[in-house]
C-alpha positions as CSV (number, residue, x, y, z in Angstrom):
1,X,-8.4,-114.8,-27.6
2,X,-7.0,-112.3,-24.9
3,X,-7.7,-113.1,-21.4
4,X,-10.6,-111.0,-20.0
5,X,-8.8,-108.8,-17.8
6,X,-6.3,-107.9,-20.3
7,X,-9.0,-105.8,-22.3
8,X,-9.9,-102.1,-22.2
9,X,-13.7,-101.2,-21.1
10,X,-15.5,-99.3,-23.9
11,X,-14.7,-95.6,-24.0
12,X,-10.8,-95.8,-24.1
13,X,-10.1,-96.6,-19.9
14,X,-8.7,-99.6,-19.5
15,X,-10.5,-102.6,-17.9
16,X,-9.5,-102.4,-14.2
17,X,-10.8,-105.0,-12.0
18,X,-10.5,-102.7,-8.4
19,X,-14.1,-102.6,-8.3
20,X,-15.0,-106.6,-8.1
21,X,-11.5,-107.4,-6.1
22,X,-12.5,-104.3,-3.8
23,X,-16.0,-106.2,-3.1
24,X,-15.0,-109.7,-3.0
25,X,-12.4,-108.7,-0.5
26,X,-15.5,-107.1,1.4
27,X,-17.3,-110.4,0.9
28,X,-14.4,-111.9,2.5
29,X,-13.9,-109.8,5.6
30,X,-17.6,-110.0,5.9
31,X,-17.8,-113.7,6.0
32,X,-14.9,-113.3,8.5
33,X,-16.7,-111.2,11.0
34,X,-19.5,-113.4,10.4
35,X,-18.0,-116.2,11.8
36,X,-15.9,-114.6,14.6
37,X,-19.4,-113.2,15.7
38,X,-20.8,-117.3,15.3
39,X,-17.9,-118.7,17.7
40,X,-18.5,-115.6,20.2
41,X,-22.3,-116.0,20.4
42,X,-21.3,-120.1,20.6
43,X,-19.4,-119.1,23.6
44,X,-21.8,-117.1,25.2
45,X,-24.5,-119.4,24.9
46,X,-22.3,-122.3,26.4
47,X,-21.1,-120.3,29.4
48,X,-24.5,-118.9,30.3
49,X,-26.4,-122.6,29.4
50,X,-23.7,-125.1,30.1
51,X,-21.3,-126.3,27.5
52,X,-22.7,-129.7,27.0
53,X,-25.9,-128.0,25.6
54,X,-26.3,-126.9,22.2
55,X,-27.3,-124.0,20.4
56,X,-31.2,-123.8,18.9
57,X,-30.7,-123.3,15.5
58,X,-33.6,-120.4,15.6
59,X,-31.5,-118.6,18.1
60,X,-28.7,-118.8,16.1
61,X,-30.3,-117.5,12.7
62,X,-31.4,-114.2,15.2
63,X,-28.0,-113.9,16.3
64,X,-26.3,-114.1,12.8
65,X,-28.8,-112.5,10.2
66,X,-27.7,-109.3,10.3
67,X,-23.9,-110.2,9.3
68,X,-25.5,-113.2,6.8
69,X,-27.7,-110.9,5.0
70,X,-24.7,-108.0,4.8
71,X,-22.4,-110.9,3.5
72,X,-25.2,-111.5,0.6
73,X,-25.6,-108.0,-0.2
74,X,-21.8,-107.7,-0.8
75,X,-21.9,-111.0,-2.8
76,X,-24.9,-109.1,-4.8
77,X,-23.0,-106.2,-5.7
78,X,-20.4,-108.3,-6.5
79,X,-21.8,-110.3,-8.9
80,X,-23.8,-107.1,-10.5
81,X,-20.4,-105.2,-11.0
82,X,-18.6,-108.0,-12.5
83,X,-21.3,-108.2,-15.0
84,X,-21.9,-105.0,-16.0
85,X,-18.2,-104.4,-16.4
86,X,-18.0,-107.5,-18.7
87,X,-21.2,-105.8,-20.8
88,X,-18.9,-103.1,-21.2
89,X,-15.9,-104.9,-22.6
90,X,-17.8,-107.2,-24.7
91,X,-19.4,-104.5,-26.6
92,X,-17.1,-103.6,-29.8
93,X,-16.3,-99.9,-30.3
94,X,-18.5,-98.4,-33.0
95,X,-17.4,-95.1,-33.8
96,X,-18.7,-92.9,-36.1
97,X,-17.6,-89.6,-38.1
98,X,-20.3,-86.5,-38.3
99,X,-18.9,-84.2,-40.5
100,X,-19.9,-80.3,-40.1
101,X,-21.3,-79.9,-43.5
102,X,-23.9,-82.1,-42.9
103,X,-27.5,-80.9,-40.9
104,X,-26.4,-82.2,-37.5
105,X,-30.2,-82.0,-36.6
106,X,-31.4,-83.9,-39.5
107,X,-28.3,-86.6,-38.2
108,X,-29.5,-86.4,-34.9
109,X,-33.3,-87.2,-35.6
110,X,-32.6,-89.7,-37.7
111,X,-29.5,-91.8,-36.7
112,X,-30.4,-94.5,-33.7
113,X,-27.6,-93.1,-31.3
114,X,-27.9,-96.5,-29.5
115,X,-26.2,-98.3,-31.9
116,X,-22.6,-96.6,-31.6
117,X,-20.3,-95.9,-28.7
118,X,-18.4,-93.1,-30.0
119,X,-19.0,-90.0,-32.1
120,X,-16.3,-87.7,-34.2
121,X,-16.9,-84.3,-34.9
122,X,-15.4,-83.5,-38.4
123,X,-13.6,-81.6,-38.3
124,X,-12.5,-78.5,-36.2
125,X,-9.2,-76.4,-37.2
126,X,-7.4,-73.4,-36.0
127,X,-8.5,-70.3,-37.6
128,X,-4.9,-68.8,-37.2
129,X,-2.0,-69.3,-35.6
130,X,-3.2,-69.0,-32.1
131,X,-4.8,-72.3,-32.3
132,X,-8.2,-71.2,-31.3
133,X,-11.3,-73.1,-32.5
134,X,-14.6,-72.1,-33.2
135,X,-18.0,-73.8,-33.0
136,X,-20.9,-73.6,-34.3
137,X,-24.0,-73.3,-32.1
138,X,-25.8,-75.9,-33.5
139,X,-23.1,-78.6,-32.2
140,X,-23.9,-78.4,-28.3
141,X,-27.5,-80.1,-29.0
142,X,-26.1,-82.5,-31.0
143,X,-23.6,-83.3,-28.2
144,X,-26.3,-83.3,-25.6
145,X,-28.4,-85.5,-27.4
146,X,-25.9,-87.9,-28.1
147,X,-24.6,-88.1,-24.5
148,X,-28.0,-88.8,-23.9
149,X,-27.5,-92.2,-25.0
150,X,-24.2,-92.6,-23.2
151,X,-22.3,-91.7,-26.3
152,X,-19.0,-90.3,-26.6
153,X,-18.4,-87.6,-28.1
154,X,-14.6,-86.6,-29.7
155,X,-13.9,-83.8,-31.6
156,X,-12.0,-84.2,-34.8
157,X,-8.8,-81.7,-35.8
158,X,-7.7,-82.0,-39.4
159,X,-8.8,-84.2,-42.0
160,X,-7.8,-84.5,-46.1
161,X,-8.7,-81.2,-46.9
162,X,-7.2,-80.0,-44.4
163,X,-4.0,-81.9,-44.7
164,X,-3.6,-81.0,-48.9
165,X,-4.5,-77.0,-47.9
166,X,-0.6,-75.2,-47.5
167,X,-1.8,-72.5,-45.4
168,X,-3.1,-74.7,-42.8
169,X,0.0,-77.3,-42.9
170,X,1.8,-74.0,-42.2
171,X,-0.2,-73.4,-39.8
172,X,-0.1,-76.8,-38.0
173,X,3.3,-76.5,-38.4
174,X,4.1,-73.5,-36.5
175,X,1.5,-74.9,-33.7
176,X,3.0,-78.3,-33.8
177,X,6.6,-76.9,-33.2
178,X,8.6,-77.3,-29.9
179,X,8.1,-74.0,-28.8
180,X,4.1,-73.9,-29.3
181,X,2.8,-77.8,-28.8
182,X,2.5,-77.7,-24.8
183,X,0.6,-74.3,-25.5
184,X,-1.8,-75.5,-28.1
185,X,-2.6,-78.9,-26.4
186,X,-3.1,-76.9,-23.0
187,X,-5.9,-74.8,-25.6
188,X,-7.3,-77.9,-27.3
189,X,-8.2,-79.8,-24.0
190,X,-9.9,-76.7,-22.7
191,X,-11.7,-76.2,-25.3
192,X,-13.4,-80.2,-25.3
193,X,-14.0,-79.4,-21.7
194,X,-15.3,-76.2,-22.1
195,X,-17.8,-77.8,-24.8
196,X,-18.4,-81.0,-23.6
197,X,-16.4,-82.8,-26.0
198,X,-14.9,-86.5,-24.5
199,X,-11.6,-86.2,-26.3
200,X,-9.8,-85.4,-29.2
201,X,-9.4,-87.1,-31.9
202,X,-6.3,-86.3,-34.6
203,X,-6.6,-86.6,-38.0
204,X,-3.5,-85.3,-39.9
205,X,-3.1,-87.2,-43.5
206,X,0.0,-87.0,-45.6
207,X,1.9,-84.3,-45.7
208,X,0.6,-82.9,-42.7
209,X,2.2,-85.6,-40.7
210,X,6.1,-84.8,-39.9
211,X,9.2,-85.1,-37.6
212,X,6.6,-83.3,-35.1
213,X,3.6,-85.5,-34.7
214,X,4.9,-87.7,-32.3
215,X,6.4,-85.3,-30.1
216,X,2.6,-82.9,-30.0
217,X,1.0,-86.6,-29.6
218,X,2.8,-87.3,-26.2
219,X,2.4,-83.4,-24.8
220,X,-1.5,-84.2,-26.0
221,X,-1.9,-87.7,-24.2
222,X,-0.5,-85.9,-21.2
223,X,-2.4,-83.2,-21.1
224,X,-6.2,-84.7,-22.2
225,X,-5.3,-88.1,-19.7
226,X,-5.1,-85.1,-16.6
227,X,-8.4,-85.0,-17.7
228,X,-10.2,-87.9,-18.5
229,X,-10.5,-87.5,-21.9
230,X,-9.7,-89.2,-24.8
231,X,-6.9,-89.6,-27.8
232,X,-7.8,-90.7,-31.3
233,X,-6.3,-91.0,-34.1
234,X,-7.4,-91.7,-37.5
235,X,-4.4,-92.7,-39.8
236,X,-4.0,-94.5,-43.8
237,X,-1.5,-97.1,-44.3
238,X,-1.0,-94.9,-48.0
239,X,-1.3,-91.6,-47.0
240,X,1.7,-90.5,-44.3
241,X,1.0,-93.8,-42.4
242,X,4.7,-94.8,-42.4
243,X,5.7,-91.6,-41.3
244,X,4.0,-92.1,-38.0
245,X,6.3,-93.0,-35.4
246,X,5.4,-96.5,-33.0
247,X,6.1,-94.5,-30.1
248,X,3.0,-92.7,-30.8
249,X,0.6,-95.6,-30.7
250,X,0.9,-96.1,-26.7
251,X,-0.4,-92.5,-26.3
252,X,-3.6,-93.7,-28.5
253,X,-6.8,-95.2,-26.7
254,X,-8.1,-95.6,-30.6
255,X,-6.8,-96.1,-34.1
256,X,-9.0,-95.4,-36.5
257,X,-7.9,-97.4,-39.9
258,X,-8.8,-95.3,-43.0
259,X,-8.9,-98.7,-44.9
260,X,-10.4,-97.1,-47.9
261,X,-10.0,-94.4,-50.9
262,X,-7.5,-97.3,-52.7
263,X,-8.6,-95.2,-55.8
264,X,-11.0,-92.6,-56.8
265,X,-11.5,-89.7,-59.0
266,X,-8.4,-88.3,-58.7
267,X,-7.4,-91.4,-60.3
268,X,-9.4,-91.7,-63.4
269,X,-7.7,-94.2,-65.2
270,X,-7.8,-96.8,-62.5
271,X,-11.5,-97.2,-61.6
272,X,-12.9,-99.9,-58.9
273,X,-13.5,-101.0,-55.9
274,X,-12.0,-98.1,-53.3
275,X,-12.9,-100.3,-50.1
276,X,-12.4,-104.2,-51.0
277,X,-12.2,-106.7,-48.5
278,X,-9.1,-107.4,-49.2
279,X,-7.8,-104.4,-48.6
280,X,-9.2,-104.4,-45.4
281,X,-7.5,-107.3,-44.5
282,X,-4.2,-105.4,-45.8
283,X,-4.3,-102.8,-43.9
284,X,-5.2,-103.8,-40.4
285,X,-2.3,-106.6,-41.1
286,X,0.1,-103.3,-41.9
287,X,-1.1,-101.2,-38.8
288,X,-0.5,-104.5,-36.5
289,X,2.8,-104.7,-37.8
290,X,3.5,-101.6,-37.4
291,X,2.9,-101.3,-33.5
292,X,-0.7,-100.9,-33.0
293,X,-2.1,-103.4,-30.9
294,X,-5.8,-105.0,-31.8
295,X,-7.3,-103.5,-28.6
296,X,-6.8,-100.4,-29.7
297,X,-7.5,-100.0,-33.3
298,X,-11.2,-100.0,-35.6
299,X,-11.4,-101.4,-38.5
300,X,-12.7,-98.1,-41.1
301,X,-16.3,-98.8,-43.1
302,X,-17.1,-96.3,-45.9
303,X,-20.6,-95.2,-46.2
304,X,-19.9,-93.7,-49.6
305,X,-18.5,-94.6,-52.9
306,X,-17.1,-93.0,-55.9
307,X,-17.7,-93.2,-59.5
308,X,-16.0,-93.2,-62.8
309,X,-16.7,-93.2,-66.6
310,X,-20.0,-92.0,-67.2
311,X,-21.5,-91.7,-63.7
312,X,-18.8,-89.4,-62.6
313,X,-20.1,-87.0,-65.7
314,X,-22.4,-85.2,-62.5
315,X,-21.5,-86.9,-59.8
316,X,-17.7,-88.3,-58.7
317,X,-19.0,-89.1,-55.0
318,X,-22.1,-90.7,-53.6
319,X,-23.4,-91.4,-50.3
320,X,-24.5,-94.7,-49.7
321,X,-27.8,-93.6,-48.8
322,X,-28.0,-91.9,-52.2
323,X,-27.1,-94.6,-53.8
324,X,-29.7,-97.3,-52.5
325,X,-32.3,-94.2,-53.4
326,X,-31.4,-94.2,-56.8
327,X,-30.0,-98.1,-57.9
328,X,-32.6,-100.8,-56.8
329,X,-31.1,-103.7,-54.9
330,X,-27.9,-101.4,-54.5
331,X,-27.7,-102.5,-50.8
332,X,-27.2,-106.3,-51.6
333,X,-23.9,-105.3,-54.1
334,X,-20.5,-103.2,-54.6
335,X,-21.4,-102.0,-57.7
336,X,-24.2,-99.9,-59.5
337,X,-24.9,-98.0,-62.5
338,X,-21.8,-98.4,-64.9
339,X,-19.1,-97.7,-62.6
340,X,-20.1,-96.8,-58.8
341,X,-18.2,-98.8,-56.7
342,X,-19.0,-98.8,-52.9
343,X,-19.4,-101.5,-49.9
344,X,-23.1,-103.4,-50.0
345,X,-24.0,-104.8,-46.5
346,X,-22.8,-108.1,-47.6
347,X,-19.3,-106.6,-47.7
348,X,-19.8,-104.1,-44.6
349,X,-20.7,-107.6,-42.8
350,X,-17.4,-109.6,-43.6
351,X,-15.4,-106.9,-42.3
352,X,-17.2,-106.8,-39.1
353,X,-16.1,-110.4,-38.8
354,X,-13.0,-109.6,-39.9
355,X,-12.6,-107.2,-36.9
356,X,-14.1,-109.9,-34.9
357,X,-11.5,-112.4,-35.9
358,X,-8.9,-110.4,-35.3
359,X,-9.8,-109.3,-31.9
360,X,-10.1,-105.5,-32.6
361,X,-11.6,-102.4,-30.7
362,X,-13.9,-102.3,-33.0
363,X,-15.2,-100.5,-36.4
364,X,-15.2,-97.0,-37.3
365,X,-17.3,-95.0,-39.7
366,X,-17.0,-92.5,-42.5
367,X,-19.5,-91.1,-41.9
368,X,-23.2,-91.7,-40.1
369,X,-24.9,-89.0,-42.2
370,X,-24.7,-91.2,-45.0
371,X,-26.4,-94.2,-44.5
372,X,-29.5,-95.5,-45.8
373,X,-32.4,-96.0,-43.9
374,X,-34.9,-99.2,-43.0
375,X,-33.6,-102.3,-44.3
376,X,-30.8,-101.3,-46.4
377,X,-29.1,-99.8,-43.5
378,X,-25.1,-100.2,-43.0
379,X,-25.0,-99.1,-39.7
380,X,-28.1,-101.8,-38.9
381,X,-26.1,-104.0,-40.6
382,X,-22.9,-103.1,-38.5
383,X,-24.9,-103.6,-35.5
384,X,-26.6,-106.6,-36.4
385,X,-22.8,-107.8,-36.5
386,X,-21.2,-106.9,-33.5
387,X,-24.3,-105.3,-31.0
388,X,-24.2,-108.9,-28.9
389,X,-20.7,-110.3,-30.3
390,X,-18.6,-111.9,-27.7
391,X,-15.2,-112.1,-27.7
């Protein structure tokens, strides 16, 4: 287990203890004036009553309230800030993906915002090779009811799709080069501060990911932490992980794990289980290895699953809400129909301990918009989990 003051606070600043040594060192200098201004009242009393005669202990509590009761409050606040910051630590990260496509009001009436720290915006990517971004209107309500709740809120460059499109490698390419990276980092932190986004979060795949994504990570740490904002990443141990360099992982506050999409239906012929457990456990021990440190990475939980064979006939992809709709009892398994493989909450509930056990940030989500609701719940389940763990 890490010592306490070793561990960052939720929201990606690290845990700094200023604030409780800043009031207990009041609490001391308090106590000291208190008893410099017991010894002079002491002395006054003798000298004006004889020095043989002692003080009347209602006398003294007149004389010294003021400085006892200042010396409590300080002790108070003490006590209150130490605990509150603790709160804050002790709560796992639970971050979760919104992705554009879906009805970000329907997500927003519906999800219970209270049971995740963090919120990813998927995704956002330059429309040429300026760099700009555009948003939708419909995104600032989201992001004001989210904050709301004391949720962050990151916005999410990127993605698969992105990544496998040629046009917009080129594109990141010619953005990500020496000559343009300071220029387009300067444009993405003013644009989450124009929009009231609390970071950015970076999620280049495969391809996408070359001799230039270190260097554009450490321009972007530089230029978001001026700020106060945030640097994600969201990386697969299959899928350009090993093309990441360690230096970048000290500019991270998160790494988000893609520990899914083993196989799926771009892989017909070797249908299953995209998600197991096991494969968890493979890929945060790869990402340790590899330089990221527990405190900083989330463990990923699909909410979706694919199928093969006959299920994929109309359907290769299913939300896991969708799927408790349509298979009975779906929530309490990893499998329905003839071949629709996903995570149940039993599974979704072992990997939570799993990031438990290993000391993690945290969990991350893809994505929130498809959950089930009630009972059959994954993010419920999720909270159920980690809400009041300890560590």
């Amino acid at each position: 287990m890490r010592p306490f003051l070793e561990r960052p606070v939720v929201g990606g600043a690290k845990f700094e203890p200023e604030g409780i040594v800043h009031a207990l060192d009041n609490i001391q200098k308090t106590a000291g004036r208190y008893e410099i201004s017991r010894r002079n009242a002491l002395e006054e009393h003798r000298e004006l009553c004889g020095t043989d005669r002692r003080l009347d202990i209602v006398d003294a509590a007149r004389l010294y309230r003021a400085e006892f009761q200042e010396m409590l409050r300080s002790l108070f606040v003490a006590i209150l800030t130490f605990a509150s910051l603790a709160y804050a630590r002790e709560r796992p990260i639970v971050a979760g993906y919104v992705p554009l496509w879906s009805d970000l009001q329907t997500v927003a009436d519906n999800v219970d915002f209270e049971k995740l720290t963090h919120i990813n915006i998927a995704f956002l990517n330059p429309a040429d090779e300026t760099g700009k971004l555009k948003l939708d209107g419909k995104v600032a309500p989201f992001i004001a009811a989210a904050h709301r709740y004391g949720v962050k809120v990151i916005v999410s460059i990127g993605g698969g799709g992105a990544s496998e499109d040629a046009a917009m490698r080129e594109r990141y390419a010619v953005l990500l080069s020496a000559e343009r990276r300071e220029a387009f980092a300067a444009m993405l932190v003013e644009f989450a501060g124009e929009h009231g986004f609390d970071g950015v979060d970076v999620d280049l795949e495969g391809p996408a990911i070359t001799d230039a994504y270190g260097p554009f990570i450490a321009v972007l740490s530089t230029a978001l932490k001026s700020r106060g904002l945030l640097l994600t990443a969201a990386l697969s141990k299959g899928y350009g992980g090993d093309h990441v360099p360690r230096s970048a992982f000290a500019h991270f506050d998160f790494v988000h794990i893609m520990a899914y999409d083993a196989t799926g239906p771009w892989a017909p012929g070797k249908p299953g289980q995209h998600s197991s457990l096991r494969f968890a456990h493979e890929n945060v021990e790869w990402w340790l290895a590899h330089g990221v440190k527990p405190s900083q990475a989330t463990l990923g939980l699909p909410f979706y699953g694919y199928a093969f064979g006959a299920d994929a006939a109309k359907r290769r992809e299913f939300n896991f809400g969708e799927i408790t709709a349509r298979w009975p009892g779906a929530a309490q398994r990893d499998e329905s129909g003839s071949t629709v493989f996903y995570n149940g909450i039993p599974t979704i509930q072992a990997k939570c301990r799993l990031a438990l056990e290993k000391e993690l940030a945290g969990v991350m989500i893809w994505h929130i918009a498809g959950d089930a609701k009630g009972a059959d719940s994954l993010l419920q389940a999720t909270h159920e989990m980690l809400g009041g763990a300890s560590r």
